[in-house]
N, C-alpha and C positions, 0 to 999 in steps of 0.2 A: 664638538665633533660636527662635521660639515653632512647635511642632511643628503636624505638617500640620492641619487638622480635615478626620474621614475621614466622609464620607456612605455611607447606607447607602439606598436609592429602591427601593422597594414599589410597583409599578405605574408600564407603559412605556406608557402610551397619548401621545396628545397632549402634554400637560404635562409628563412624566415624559422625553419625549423634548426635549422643549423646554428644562429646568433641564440634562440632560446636553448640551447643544448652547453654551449661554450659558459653562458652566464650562469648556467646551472653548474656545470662543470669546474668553473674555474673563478666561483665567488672570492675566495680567499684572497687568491692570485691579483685578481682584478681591482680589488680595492685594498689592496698592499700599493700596485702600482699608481692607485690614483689617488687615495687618500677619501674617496668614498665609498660607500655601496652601492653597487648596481641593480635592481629592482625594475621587473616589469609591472603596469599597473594594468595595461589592458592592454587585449591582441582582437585584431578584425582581419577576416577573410569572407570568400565566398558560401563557402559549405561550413558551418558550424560544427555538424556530426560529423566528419571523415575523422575517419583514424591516421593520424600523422605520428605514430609513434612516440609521442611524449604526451605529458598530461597539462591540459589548460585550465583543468576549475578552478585552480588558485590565482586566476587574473578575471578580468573583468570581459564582458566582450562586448564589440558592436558591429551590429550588422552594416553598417555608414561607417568608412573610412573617415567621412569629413567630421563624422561625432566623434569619432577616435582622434581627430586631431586636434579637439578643442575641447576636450576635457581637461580638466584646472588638474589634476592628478596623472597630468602628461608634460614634462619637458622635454622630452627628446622625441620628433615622431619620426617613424623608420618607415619609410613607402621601398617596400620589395613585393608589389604589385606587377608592374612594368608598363608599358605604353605608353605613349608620346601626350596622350588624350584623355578625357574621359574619368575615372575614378583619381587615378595618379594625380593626374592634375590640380583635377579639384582639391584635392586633401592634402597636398603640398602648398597649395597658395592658400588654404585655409589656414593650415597647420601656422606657415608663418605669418599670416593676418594676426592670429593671437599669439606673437611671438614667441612659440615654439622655436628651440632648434629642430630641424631638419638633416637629416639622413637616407641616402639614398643608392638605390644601383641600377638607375636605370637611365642610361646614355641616352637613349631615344628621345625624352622629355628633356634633358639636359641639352641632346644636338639641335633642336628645333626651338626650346624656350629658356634656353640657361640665361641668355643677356635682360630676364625681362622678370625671372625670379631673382637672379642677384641683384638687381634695381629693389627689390620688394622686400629682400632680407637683408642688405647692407641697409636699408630704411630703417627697417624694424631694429636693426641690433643683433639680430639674431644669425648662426652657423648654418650654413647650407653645406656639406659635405657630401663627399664623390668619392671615395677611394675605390669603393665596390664595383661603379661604374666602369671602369678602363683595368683592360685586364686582369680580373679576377683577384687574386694571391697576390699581384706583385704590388709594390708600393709604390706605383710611377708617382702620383698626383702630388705624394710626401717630397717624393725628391725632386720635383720641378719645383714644387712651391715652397721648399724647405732648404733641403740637402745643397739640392741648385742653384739659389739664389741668385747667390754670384755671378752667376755665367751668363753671357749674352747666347743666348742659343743659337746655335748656328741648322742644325738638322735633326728632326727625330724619323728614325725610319722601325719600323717593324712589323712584327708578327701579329695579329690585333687581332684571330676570328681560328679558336682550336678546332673545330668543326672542317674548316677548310682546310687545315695545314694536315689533317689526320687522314683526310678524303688523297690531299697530293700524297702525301709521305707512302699511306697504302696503295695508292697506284702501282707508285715506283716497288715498292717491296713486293705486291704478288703479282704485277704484270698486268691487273684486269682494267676494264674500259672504267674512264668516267662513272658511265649510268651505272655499271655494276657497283663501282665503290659508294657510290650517294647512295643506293638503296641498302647497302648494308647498313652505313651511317643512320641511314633515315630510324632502320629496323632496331638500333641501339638507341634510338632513342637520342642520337647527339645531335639532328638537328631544331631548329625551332617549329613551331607548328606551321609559319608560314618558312618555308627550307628557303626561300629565296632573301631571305634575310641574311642568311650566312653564306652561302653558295652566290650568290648577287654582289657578297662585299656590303650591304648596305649598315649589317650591324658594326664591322667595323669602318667604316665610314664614321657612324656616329662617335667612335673612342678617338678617331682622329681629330675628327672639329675640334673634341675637347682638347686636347691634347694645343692641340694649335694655338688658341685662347688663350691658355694657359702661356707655353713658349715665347709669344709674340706679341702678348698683348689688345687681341684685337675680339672686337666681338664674334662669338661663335657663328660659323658663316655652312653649315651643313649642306648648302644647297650650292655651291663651289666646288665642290669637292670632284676631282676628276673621278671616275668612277666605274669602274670595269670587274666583274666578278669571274672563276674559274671554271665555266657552262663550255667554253669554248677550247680546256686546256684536254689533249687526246692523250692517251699512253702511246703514242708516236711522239709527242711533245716532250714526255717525262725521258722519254728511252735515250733521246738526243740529247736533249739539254746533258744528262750523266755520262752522254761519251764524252762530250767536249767538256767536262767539267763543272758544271752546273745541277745548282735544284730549281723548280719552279717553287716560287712560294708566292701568296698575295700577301700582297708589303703594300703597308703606307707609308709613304713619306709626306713631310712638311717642312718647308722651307720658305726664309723670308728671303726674297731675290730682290732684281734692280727693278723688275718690273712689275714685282704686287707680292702675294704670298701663296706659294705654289703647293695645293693640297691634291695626293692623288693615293686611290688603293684600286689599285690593279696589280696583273702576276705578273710578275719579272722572274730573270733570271739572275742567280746571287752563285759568287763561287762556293765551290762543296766546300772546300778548306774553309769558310769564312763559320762565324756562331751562327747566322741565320741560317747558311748554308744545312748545317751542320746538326739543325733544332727539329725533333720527331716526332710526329702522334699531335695528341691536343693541348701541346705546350705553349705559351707565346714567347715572345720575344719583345723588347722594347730598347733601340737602341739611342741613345740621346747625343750627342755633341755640343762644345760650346765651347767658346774662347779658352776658359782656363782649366777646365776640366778634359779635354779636349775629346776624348768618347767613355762613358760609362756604358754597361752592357746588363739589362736589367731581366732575370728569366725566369716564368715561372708558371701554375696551374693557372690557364685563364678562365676556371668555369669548376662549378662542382661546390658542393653543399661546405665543405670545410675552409676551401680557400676564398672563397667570395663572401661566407661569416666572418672568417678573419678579418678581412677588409671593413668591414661594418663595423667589429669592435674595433679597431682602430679609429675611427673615429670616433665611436662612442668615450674610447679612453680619454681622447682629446679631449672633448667637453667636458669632459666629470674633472679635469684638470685647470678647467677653465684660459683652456690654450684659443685662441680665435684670430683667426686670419678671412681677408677675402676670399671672394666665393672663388675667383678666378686666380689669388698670385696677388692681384695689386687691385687696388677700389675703383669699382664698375664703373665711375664716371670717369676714368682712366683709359680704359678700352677706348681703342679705334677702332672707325669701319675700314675691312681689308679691300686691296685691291686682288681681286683673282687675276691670280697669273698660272696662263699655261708651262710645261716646263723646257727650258732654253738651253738647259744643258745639255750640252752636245752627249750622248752615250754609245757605246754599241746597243745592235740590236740583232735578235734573233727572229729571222722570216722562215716562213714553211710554208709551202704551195706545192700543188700540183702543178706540171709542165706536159702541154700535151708531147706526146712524143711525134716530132716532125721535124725536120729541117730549118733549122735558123729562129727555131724558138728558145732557146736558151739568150741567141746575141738577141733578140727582143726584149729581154729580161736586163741582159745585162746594158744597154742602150737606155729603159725606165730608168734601171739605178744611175747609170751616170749622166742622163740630165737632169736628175734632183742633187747630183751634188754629193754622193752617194757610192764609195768606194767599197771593193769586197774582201773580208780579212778572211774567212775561210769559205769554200761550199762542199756541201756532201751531198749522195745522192744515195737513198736507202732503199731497196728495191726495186720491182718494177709492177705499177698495175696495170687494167687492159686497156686503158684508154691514156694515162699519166703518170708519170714520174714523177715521186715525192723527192723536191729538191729542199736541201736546208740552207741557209745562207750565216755567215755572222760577217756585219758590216762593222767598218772601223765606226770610229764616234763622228756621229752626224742628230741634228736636229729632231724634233720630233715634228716639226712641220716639214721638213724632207722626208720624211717616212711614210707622212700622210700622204702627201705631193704622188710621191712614188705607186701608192698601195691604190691610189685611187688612179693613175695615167695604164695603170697593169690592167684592169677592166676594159678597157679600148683595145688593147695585144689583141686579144683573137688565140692565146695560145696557156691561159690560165684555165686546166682542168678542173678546178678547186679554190675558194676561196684564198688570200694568204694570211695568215697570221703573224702576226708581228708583235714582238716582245720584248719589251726595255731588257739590258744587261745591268742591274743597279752596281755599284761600286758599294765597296763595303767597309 
């Protein structure tokens, strides 16, 4: 009979208490499917005495991550820590120094050092695994690096960051400001300690680099990433976008182009009838393209103690089966360095401005749009304040260096009450 595989779990938060729960739960189960045992040997956290609702004296503990990683009675170490920096760090490059598999959910370390731990653990021999990492529950990572194979990718676009999609989606559903719905959020407790992680776009930023790597081949490039979070989207914004047929969401896309590899999360506007359209509360979305598969639509919890455990035994199962793949899809001396490209596709776009109210400030508006090149498919006008008129525009498909062109010639008008805002129409 093939001997136990002994876990070693770095961080008891949520998650951590969550994978110790499932292994508890579902012994039988779990080594039905893998043909061993699964067995923790020792667990490390901060606070040794907190009450986390299960019992630890039947494992071992250490107060050092990096001793938890090199203990001879550890092959698998699970870093559900988080940070890019610091504890994480160390005791993942430890862990796989003494050829430890490795197991992980934390993007952050993965968007800033994945090309330089996969150099460390394709050395070693040893599994670096991610499922936990990039959306929760759902099994992207399996089906790009599995499922997918086959397919030359052509575009992954989605919903990457629950936090933000539950802040829009609550807008729209009870009509209140921005600031009100983040404080709510804050007050549940769904967003991160630094809130500018999710409301900034930055956490899912990092599932996109991966994500991209992965797709394309190329080494994780986080610091490319176009980058725009939902601070500046108003429930005037949400109100509009729904007459005309739209949700706001912040959506990443990534795409390999003529001119380098275009990564961008910022909010657009996606039709209601579409799935993103369509996706509510703190759900993601992951949608993939590719030559022969031509769109898969992947949905599911991206966050929360049960779905992001799952993800962690999923890999664990791997290993205990002795399944092993690249850290990335294909062997790290394979990766290329990307070209950033801004994006060239032409789209509609959704502007909103103030207009002072005078004589022949609209034809100044409309004179910017049409020396950038810059046609108008609709315009509305909703109210009236005491000094501007909120205008909304949807322009046919034009560049997004026409946009800029445009958004920046409008500050010289003399007839802008209000900044404008301007917001891709993504195709779906």
């Amino acid at each position: 009979m093939s001997q136990p595989l002994r876990l070693g779990i770095a961080g008891l938060g949520t998650v951590g208490v969550g994978v110790i729960k499932i292994i508890r739960k579902q012994a039988v189960l779990l080594q039905a499917r893998t043909g061993r045992e699964i067995v923790i040997s020792a667990v490390s956290a901060r606070s040794k005495g907190r009450d986390r609702g299960v019992a630890l004296d039947s494992y071992a503990w250490e107060d050092d991550p990096v001793a938890l990683a090199k203990r001879d009675d550890v092959d698998v170490f699970i870093e559900l820590m988080g940070g890019a920096y610091g504890p994480a760090k160390a005791a993942t490059e430890a862990a796989v120094a003494a050829g430890k598999h490795v197991i992980t959910a934390n993007k952050a370390m993965l968007a800033m050092h994945g090309h330089a731990l996969a150099q460390a653990a394709e050395a070693k021999g040893v599994s670096l695994r991610y499922e936990a990492a990039v959306a929760g529950g759902i099994p992207v990572i399996k089906a790009l690096t599995e499922g997918l194979a086959g397919n030359e990718i052509t575009r992954i676009m989605g919903v990457m960051n629950g936090s933000c999609n539950y802040i829009l989606t609550r807008m729209e559903d009870s009509g209140l400001s921005y600031q009100e719905i983040f404080a709510e959020a804050d007050g549940l407790g769904y967003l991160e300690a630094d809130p500018q992680l999710d409301v900034g776009g930055i956490d899912a930023a990092h599932k996109l680099a991966i994500l991209s790597s992965i797709a394309f081949g190329t080494k994780v490039d986080f610091d490319a990433i176009v980058l725009e979070g939902i601070e500046r989207i108003s429930i005037e914004d949400i109100n509009a976008a729904a007459d005309m047929g739209y949700k706001i969401k912040l959506l990443g896309v990534t795409q390999m182009t003529g001119r380098g590899l275009e990564q961008r999360m910022q909010p657009c506007l996606v039709p209601t009838s579409s799935p993103l359209g369509q996706l509510q509360g703190g759900t993601n979305m992951i949608v993939i393209e590719g030559d022969a598969i031509e769109q898969v639509v992947l949905r599911g919890p991206g966050a929360g103690m049960g779905p992001t455990a799952s993800a962690v035994m999923g890999d664990v199962c791997d290993i205990a089966r002795g399944f092993h793949l690249p850290v990335f899809g294909q062997p790290v001396e394979m990766l290329v360095e990307s070209k950033p490209a801004k994006s060239t596709m032409p789209a509609p776009y959704y502007l909103r401005m103030g207009v002072v109210d005078k004589p022949g400030a609209m034809a100044k508006i409309a004179t910017v749009l049409g020396e950038a090149g810059i046609s108008i498919d609709r315009m509305r006008q909703y109210g009236h304040a005491e000094t501007s008129a909120p205008v909304l525009i949807v322009t046919h498909k034009v560049s997004s260096a026409a946009i800029e062109a445009a958004l920046e010639a409008m500050e010289s008008t003399g007839v802008l009450g209000s900044a404008p805002v301007a917001l891709r129409i993504e195709e779906v």
